[in-house]
GUPAZA-177565 format. One record per residue: residue in three letters; x, y, z of N, C-alpha, C, O, CB in turn. Coordinates in steps of 0.02 Angstrom, whole numbers, plus 50000, padded with zeros to 5 digits. Glycine has a CB too. Example, Ala and Ser with C-alpha at 12.3 -4.5 7.8 and 13.67 -1.06 7.14 Angstrom:
ALA506604971650390506154977550390506604983550390507124983450423505654977650452/SER506424988850354506844994750357506455000250394506705005750402507044997050286/
//
This chain:
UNK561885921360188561375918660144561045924260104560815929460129560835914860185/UNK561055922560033560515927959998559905925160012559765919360028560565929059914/UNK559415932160000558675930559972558605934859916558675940959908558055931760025/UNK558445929859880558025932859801557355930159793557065925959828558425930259724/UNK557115933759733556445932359711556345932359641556425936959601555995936759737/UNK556095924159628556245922559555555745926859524555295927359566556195914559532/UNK555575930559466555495934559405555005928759386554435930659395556205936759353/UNK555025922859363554675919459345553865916759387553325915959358555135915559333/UNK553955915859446553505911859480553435917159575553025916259620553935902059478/UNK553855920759572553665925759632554115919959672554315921659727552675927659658/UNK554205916959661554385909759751555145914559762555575916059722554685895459722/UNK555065916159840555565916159893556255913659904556295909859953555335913959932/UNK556775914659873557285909759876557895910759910558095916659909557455908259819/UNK558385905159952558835907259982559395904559946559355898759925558795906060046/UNK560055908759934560765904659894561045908059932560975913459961561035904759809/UNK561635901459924562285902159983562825907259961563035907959903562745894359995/UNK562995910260010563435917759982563845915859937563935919959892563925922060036/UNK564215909559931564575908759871564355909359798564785910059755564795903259877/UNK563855909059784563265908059745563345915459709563325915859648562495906359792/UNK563415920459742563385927259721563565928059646564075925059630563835931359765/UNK563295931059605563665932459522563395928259483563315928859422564485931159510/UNK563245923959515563045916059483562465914759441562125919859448562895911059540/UNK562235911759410561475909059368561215903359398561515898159382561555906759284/UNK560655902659444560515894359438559745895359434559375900159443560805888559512/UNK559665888959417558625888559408558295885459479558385880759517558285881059329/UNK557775892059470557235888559514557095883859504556995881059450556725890459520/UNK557035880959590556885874959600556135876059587555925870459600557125872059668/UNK555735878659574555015878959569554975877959482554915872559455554655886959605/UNK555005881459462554705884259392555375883459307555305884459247554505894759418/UNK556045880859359556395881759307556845889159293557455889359280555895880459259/UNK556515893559297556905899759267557535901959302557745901859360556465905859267/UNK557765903759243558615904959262558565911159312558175915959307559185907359183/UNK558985910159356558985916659398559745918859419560095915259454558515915559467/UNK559915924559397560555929959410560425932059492559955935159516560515938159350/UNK561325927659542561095928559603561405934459605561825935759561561225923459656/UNK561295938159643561305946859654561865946459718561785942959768560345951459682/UNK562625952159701562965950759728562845954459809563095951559857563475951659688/UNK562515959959817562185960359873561445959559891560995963259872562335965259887/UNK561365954359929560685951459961560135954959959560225958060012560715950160026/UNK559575957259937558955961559964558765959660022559005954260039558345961459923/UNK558215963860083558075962560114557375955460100557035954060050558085968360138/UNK557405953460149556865946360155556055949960165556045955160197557095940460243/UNK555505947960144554845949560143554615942660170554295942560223554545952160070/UNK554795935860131554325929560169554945924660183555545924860174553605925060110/UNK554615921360203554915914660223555425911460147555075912760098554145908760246/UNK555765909660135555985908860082556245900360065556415896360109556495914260080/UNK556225899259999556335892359995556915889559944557035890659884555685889659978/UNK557225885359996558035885859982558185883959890557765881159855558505878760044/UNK558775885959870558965885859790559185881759792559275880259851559345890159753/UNK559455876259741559605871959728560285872459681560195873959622559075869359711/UNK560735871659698561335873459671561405869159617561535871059560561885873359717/UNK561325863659634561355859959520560785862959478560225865259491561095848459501/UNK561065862259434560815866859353560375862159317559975864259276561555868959289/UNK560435854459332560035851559315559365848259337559275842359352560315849359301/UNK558825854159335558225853859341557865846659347557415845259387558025857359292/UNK558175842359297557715835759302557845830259349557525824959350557735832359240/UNK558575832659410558495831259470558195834359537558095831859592558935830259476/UNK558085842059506557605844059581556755839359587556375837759541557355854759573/UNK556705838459644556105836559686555875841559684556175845959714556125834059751/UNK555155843659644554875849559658554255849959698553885854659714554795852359603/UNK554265840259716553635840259750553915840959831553475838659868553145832659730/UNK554495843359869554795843459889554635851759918554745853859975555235840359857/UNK554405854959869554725863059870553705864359894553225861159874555225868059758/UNK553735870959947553025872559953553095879059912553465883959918552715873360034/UNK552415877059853552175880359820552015889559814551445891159832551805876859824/UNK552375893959795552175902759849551375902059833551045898659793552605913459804/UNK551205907259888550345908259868550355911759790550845914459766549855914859933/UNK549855911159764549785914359701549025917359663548595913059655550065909359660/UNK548915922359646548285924559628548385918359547548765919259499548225935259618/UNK547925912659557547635910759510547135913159443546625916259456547455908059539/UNK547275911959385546645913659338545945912159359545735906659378546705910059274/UNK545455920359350544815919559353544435919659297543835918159295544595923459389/UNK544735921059257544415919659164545105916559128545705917459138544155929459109/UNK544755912659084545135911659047545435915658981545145919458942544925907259040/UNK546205913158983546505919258917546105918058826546155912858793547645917158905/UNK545845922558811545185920458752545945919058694545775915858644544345929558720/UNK546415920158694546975919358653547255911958662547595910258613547515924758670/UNK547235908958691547825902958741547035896858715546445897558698548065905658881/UNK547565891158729547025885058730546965881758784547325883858829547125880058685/UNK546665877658796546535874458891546655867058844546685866158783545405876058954/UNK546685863558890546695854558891546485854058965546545858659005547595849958873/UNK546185846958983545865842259027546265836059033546135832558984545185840559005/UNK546625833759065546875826559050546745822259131546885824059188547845826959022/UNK546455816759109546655811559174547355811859180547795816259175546455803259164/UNK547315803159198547975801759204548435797259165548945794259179548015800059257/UNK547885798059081548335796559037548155798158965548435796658912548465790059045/UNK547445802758980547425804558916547065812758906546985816658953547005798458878/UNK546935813758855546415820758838545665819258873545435813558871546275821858738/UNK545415822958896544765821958920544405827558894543935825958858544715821158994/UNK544525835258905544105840758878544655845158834545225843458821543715845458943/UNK544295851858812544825856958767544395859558777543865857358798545145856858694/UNK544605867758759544155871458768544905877958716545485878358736543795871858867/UNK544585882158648544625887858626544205892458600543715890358570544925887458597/UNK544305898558605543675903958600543195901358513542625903358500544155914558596/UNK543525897658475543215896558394542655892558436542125895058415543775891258318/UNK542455886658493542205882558481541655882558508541585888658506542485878658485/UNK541165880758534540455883258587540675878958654540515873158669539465880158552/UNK541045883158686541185881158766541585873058782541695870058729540335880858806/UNK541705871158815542165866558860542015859858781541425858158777541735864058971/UNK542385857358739542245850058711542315843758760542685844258808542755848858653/UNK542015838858749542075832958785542395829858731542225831358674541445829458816/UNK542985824358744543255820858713543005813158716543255809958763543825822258728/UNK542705810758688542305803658656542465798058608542685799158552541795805458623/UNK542355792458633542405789158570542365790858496542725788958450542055785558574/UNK541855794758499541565796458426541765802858401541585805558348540795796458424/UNK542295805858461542485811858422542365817858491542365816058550541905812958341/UNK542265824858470542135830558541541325831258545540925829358503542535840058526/UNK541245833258584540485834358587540455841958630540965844558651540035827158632/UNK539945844258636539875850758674539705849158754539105848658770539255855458637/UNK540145848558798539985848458864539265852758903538995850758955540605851058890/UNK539055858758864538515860458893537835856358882537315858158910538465866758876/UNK537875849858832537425846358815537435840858822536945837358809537285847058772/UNK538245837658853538115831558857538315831458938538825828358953538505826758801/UNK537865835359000538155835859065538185828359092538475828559146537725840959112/UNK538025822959078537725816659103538385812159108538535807159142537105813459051/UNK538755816059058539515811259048540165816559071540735815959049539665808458946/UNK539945821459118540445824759168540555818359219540125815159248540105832359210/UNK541465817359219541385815659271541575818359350541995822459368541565811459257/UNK540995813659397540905818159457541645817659506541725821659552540175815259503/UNK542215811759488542745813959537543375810759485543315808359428542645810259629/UNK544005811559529544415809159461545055815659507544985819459554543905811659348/UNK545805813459452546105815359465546355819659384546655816959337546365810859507/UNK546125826959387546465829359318546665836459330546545840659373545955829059250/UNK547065836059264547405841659267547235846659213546925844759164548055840059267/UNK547425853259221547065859059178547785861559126548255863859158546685866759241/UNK547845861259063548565863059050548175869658992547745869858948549195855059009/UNK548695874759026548585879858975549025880858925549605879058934548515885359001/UNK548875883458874549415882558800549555889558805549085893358794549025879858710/UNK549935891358814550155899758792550175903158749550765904758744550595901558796/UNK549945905158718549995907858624550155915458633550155917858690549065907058568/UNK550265918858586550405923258549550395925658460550555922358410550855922858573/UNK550165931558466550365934358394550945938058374551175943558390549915938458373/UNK551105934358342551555941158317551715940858224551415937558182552465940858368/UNK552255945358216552115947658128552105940958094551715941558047552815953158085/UNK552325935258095552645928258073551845923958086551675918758057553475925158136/UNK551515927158129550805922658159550815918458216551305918758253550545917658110/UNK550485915758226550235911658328550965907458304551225905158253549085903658351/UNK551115908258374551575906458419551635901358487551435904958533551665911458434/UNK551785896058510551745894158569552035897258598552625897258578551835889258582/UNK551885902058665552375904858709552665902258783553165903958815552115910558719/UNK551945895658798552175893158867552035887758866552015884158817551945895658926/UNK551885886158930551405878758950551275880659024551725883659053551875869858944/UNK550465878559069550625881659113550105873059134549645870659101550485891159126/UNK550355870859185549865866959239549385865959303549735864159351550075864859251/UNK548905866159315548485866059371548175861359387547775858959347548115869759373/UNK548285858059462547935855059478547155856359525546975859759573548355852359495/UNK546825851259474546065852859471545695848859576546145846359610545645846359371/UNK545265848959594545065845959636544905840659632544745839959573544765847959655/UNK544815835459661544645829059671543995825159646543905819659618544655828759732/UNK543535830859670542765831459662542595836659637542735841959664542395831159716/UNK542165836359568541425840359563541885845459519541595850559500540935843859649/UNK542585844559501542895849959446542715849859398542695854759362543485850159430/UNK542515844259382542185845059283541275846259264540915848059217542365835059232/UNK541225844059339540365845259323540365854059339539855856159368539685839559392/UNK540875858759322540695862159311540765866559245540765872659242540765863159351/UNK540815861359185541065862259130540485864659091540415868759045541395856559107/UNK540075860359128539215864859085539065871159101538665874259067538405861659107/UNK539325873559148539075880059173539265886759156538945891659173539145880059229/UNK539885886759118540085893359092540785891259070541035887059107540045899859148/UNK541135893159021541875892158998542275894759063542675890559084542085896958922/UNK542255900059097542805901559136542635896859217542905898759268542845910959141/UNK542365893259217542035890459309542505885159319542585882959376541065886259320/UNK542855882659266543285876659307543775880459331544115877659373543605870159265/UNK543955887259313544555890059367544415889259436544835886559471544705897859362/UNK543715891859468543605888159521543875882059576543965881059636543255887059503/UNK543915878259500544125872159554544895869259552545065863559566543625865359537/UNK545395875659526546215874659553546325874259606546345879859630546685878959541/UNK546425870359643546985869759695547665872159701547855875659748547085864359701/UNK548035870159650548655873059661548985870759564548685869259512549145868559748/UNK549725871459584550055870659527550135862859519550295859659570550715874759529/UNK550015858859452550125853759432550695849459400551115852759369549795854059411/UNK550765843559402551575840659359551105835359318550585832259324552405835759423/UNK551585836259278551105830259183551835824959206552445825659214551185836459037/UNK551235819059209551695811559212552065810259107552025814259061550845802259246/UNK552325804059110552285803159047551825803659006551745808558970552435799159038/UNK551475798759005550795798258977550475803958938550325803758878550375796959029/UNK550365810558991550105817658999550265820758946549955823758902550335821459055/UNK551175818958963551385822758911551505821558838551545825658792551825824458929/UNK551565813558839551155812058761550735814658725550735815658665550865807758755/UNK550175816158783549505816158767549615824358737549515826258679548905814358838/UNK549805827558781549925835758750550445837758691550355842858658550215840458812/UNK551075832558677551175835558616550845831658551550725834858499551905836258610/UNK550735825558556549905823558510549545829858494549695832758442549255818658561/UNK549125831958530548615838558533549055843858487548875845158429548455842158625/UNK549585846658513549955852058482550035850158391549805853158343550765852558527/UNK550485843558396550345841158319549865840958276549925842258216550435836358311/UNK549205838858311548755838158275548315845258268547995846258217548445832358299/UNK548315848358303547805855058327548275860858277548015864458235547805857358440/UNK549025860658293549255867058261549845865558204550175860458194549545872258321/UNK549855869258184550315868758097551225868858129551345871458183550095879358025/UNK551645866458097552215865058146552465872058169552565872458230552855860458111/UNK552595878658126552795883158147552685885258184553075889758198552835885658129/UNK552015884158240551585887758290551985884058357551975886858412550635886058281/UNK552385876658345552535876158387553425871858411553745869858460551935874258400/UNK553475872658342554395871058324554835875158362555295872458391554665872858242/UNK554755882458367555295886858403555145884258474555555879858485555215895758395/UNK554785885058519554465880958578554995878658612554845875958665553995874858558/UNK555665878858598555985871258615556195871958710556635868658738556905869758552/UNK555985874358726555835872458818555225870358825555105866658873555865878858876/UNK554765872058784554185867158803554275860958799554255856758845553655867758770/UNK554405859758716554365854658689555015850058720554905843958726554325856058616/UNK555685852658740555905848258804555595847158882555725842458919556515850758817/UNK555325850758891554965850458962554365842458932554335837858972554405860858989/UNK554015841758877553665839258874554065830258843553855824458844553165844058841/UNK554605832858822554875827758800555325823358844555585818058826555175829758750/UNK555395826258907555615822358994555265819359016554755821559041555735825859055/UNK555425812959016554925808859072554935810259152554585807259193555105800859070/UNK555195813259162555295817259251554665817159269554585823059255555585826259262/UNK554125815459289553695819759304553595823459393553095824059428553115815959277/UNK554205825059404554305829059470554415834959454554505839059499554815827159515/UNK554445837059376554545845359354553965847159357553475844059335554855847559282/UNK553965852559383553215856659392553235857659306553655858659262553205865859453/UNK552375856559313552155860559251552275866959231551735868159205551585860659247/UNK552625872259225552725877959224553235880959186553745883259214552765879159275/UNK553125881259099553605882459047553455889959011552925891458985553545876258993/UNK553985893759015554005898958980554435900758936555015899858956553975902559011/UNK554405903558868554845902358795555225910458825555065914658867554225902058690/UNK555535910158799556075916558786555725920358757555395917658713556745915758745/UNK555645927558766555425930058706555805931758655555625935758612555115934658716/UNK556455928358655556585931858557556505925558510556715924758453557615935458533/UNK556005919858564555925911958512555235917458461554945915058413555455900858578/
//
């Protein structure tokens, strides 16, 4: 048995010696991984590879999550989203005055309207990945977290970076979700910012929702 360690997401992995030479994707995160024809030694417990290539049959709710140092500020470059479990609920980018609430009537400033936090709920935190470069902003990822049960958004009044606080772990976008996020992208950014994208924008365009949230662009997109 090998053990490797995916480049993408740190997770522990075991492939069967035949496997050696080979390319297959984490079962966690997606990323392609080159199996190494002699084994490294083992550090943790490791979690087995999945020998089909096609991602949108792994169970990833299946796979335990590696520990991971979570974000304690947010990236002032990248955009955040809020979603229940079928639509936009907050946003949050450095142009705007802290966390928006999403409303009938349009966004409002969460530090002023604390009365319409709600106190429990099931949502998720999606980060937009951006970049500059000579051509201008770029989508570079997509990243997902799941928020707590209770008391995650009432802390939206309290400072832009405090809902990191309340991650639990890594998140998966149902359909719906992911409607809801390339809506946002269309409407929020000009197409070039997010046309090259195209693993996001397939990750978002699968109704799977057993793929972990967890998309990263190539860098020569």
């Amino acid at each position: 048995m090998i053990r490797i360690e995916c480049s993408g997401c740190g997770s522990k992995l075991n492939a069967k010696d035949e496997l050696a030479g080979q390319t297959r994707k984490c079962p966690k995160c997606g990323q392609p991984i080159q199996i190494p024809e002699a084994p490294p030694s083992p550090e943790t417990e490791a979690i087995p590879l999945v020998e089909s290539t096609d991602q949108h049959a792994q169970h990833a709710t299946e796979v335990h999550l590696p520990t991971k140092h979570f974000p304690d500020r947010l990236d002032r470059q990248n955009r955040y989203l809020i979603l229940d479990k079928a639509k936009l609920v907050a946003l949050w980018e450095k142009q705007t005055n802290g966390w928006m609430l999403k409303t009938g009537f349009g966004f409002v400033q969460a530090t002023r309207n604390y009365d319409q936090l709600p106190a429990q709920g099931d949502f998720k935190l999606v980060e937009l990945q951006l970049r500059m470069d000579d051509d201008g902003l770029r989508l570079d990822g997509l990243l997902c977290y799941q928020l707590a049960k209770r008391w995650a958004l009432t802390n939206l009044d309290k400072g832009d970076d405090k809902i990191l606080k309340s991650i639990t772990g890594y998140g998966f976008l149902n359909k719906q979700q992911k409607a809801a996020v390339q809506k946002i992208l269309k409407e929020f950014f000009m197409r070039n910012v997010w046309e090259g994208a195209t693993d996001v924008l397939d990750y978002l365009a699968n109704s799977d929702y057993h793929s972990p949230g967890t998309v990263e662009v190539p860098a020569d997109h």
